[in-house]
VEXLUMRO-471365 format. One record per residue (C-alpha): residue in one letter; x, y, z. Coordinates in steps of 0.1 Angstrom, whole numbers, plus 5000, padded with zeros to 4 digits. Each point is the difference from the previous one (the first is absolute). Example, Ala and Ser with C-alpha at 12.3 -4.5 7.8 and 13.67 -1.06 7.14 Angstrom:
! VEXLUMRO-471365
A512349555078S501450344993
***
This chain:
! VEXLUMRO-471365
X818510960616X503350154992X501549644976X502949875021X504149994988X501449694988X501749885023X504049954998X501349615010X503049975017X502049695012X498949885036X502450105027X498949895035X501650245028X499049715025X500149724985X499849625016X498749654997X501049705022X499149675000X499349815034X497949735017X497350325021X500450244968X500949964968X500650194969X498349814971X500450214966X497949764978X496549974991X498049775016X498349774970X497249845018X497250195023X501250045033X498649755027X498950225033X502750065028X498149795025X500849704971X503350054997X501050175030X501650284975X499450354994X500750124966X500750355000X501050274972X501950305010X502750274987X502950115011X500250305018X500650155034X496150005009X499649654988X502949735002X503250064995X503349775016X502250215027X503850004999X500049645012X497749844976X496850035028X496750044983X499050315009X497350284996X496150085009X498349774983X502849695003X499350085037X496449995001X499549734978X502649795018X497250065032X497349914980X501449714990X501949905032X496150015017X498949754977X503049765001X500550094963X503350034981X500450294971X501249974972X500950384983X500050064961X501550324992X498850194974X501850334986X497050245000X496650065013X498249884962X501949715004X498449905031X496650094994X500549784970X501149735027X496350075018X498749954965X501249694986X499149865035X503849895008X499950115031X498150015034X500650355015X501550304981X502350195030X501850314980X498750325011X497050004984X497350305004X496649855004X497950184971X496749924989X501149904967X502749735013X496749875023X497849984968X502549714986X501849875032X499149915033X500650265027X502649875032X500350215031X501750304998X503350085024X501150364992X498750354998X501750204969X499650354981X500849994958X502650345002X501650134968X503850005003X502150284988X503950075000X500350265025X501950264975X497049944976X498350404998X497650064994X498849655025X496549934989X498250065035X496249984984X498549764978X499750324972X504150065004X500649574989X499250144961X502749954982X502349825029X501249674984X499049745025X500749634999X498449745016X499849575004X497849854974X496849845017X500750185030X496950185023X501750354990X499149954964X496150025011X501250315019X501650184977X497649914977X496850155018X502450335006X500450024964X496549994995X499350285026X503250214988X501250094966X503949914989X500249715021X502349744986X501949725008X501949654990X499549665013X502849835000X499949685001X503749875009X500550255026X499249925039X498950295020X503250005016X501950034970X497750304985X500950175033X503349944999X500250164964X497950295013X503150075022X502349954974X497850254982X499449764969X496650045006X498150285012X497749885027X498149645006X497649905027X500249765027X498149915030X501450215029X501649665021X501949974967X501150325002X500750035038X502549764992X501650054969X500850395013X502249895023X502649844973X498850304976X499850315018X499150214967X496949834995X497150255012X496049955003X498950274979X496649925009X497749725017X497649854973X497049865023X499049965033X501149675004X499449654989X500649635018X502749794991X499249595001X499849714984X497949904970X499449564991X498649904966X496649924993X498549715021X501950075028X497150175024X501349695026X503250095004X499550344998X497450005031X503149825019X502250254993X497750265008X498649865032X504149895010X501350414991X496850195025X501049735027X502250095029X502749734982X499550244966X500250355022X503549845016X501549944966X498850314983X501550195032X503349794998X500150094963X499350395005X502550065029X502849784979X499550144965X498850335004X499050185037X503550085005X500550204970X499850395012X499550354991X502150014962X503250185008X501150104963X503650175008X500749725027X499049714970X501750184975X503250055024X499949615006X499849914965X503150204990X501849845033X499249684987X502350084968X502550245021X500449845033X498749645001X502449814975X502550105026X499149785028X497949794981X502749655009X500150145035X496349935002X500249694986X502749875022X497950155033X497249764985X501949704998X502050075034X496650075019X497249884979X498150365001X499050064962X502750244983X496850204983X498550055034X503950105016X499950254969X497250105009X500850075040X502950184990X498350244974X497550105030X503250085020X502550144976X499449984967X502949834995X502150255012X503149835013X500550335019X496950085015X500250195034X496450095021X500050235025X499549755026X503649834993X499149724981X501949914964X500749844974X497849804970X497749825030X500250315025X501649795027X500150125036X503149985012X499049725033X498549844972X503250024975X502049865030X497649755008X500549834965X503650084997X499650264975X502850235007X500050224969X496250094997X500950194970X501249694978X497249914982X500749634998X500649975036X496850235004X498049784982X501249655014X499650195038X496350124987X499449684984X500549755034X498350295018X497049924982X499849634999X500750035043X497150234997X498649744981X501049695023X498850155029X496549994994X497849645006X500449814969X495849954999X499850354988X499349964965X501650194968X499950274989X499050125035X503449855014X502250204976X497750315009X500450005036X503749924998X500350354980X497950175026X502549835022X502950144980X498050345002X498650035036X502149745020X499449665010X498750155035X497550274989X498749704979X499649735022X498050285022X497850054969X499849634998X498750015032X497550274998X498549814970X499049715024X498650265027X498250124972X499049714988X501650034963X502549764986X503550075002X501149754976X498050264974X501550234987X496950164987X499050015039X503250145011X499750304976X497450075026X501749955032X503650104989X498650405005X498749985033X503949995013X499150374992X497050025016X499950115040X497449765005X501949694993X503450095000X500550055040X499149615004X502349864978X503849935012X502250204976X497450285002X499750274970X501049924962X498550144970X498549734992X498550164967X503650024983X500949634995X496149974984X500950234974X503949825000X498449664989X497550184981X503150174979X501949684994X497349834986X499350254972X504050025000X500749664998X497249964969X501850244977X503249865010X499749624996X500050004963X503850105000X500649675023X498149744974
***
């Protein structure tokens, strides 16, 4: 085998970072002294994790948040268990945590190998993922075939599954080479890919789905396997609780939550639209500082989040105080005019009045649907709301019952919401035709908008 670089430390730099303390789930940073007792004992689960957006990570508001906080939290919640979360800054750090036995279940993205199962205790696995090797886009000649990564430097995690990887391609492939680093998250390395620091990393491809959207540079220059199973892993001994977990994740209760956590983390993430990413990244230097107190004072006036008003008016504008459609309607939040007049906005090309008029638009959309349907889906449909009309809506509401789908779920009313375009629905309903495929595709837009945006609101 080709001997592998040294690899080059760098200070840790989290691009998500967040640990909270609280009664449900806390952040514990030390090390536990004395073997843990089991979480039936204590009514605790211990858990070691990273930061990162596909593990934990706290929002804007200081919420837990992320795939694994969100199924553990369901795990745990079945059981009548709290969690308490150590954070560790890499993924050697918390196999070291599965190790020393200092923890019950290890929740960080980890790739289920047969190595890790030789010296850990397998969990249930949650996610499908492929290892791709990530490029910079301007990189040429990109390294498309295993023979073509000679002589590309590539830099990866320490400890991480993509070392065994790349170390079996190195075997098969002359030139091969590559750093561990041992500092740097996955994140990070991609982030430095973009910056062109480095010339390409790997990552698994949930990682990347996500991270291209706040660096539209990075490219996958090639996918590495055909997949692998992300899960949890629990030290040696732990064959109890990991049948639990196991038997908890492949129950209907299990199926909900990984569902729950797909549709909120990652299913509305579409086709990768570089020049449309790249464009919003250079608004978000150009345009956004502009209006940026505008937002803020919409939030506090109305209570709708001033990422996710950013966010609304990006899909309409692109912060384009000025913005004209065809159809009549203007300004930052594209206001109709009935609409403009409805909310007093006389002057739909004055951005703040724009943005207060789109604003309490919003939270009436908001208002106006029963306060039992649950969030996100609340904020969801109000958009569609926003999109469609409150009308079209409620008829789609509707047509969800007839069908016998839920029309408090939004992942249910993706479904319906297109059959106001379909000739065999629409004639039943009261307000008739809409095409009720656009405001899927609206949501579907501000959530990948409002994900790149919200760091410039923290």
């Amino acid at each position: 085998m080709t001997p592998r670089l040294t690899a080059v430390f760098f200070p840790c730099v989290f691009i998500i970072a967040g640990c909270s303390q609280g009664d449900a789930n806390s952040v514990n940073n030390e090390e536990t002294a004395e073997a843990l007792a089991p979480p039936e004992e204590t009514g605790v689960l211990e858990v070691a994790t990273r930061n990162g957006s596909t593990t934990y990570y706290l929002d804007r508001h200081e919420n837990p948040s992320g795939p694994e906080y969100s199924l553990i939290r369901q795990f745990a919640k079945s059981k009548g268990w709290e969690v308490n979360w150590t954070m560790h800054e890499s993924t050697a750090a918390v196999l070291e945590a599965l190790e020393s036995g200092n923890t019950h279940i290890a929740a960080a993205g980890l790739t289920h190998l047969p190595s890790r199962t030789e010296h850990f205790v397998r969990g249930p696995a949650h996610t499908e993922i492929i290892e791709q090797l990530v490029c910079h886009r301007d990189m040429r000649p990109m390294p498309r075939t295993p023979d073509a990564m000679a002589g590309v430097g590539i830099t990866v995690t320490a400890e991480a599954s993509y070392v065994e990887t790349l170390d079996r391609l190195a075997r098969e492939h002359e030139g091969i080479e590559f750093s561990e680093d041992e500092n740097r998250t996955t994140e990070i390395l991609l982030s430095d890919v973009a910056e062109q620091s480095i010339d390409c990393t790997v990552a698994d491809s949930n990682i990347v789905q996500v991270m291209r959207r706040h660096f539209p540079h990075l490219e996958v220059a090639m996918n590495l396997n055909t997949g692998n199973n992300l899960g949890w892993y629990l030290p040696t001994g732990s064959e109890s609780l990991a049948g639990t977990a196991r038997q908890w994740m492949n129950s209907p209760a299990g199926d909900e939550a990984i569902g729950y956590m797909e549709s909120r983390y990652y299913a509305y993430i579409g086709e990768f639209d570089f020049v449309d990413l790249r464009a919003l990244n250079r608004r978000i230097s150009d345009r956004l500082p502009n209006f940026i107190e505008r937002f803020d004072q919409a939030e506090a006036t109305t209570g709708m989040p001033a990422d996710l008003l950013a966010a609304l008016s990006y899909q309409e504008s692109h912060w384009d105080p000025s913005a004209v459609s065809p159809t009549g309607v203007r300004g930052i939040m594209m206001l109709t005019q009935n609409t403009a007049q409805s909310l007093g906005v006389t002057n739909r090309l004055d951005p703040a009045a724009a943005i207060d008029g789109g604003a309490r638009y919003l939270a009436d959309r908001h208002r106006r649907l029963p306060d039992t349907i649950p969030e996100p889906d609340r904020t969801f449909l109000a958009l569609a709301s926003y999109n469609i009309g409150r009308g079209h809506l409620l008829d789609a509401r509707q047509l969800a019952r007839e069908l016998g789908k839920n029309p408090d779920s939004w992942d249910d009313m993706k479904e319906v919401l297109p059959l106001k375009a379909d000739k065999r629905y629409y004639p039943s309903t009261r307000y008739g035709y809409a095409r009720g495929y656009e405001p899927v595709h609206y949501v579907q837009r501000i959530r990948n908008y409002r994900d790149v945006i919200s760091a410039s609101f923290e």
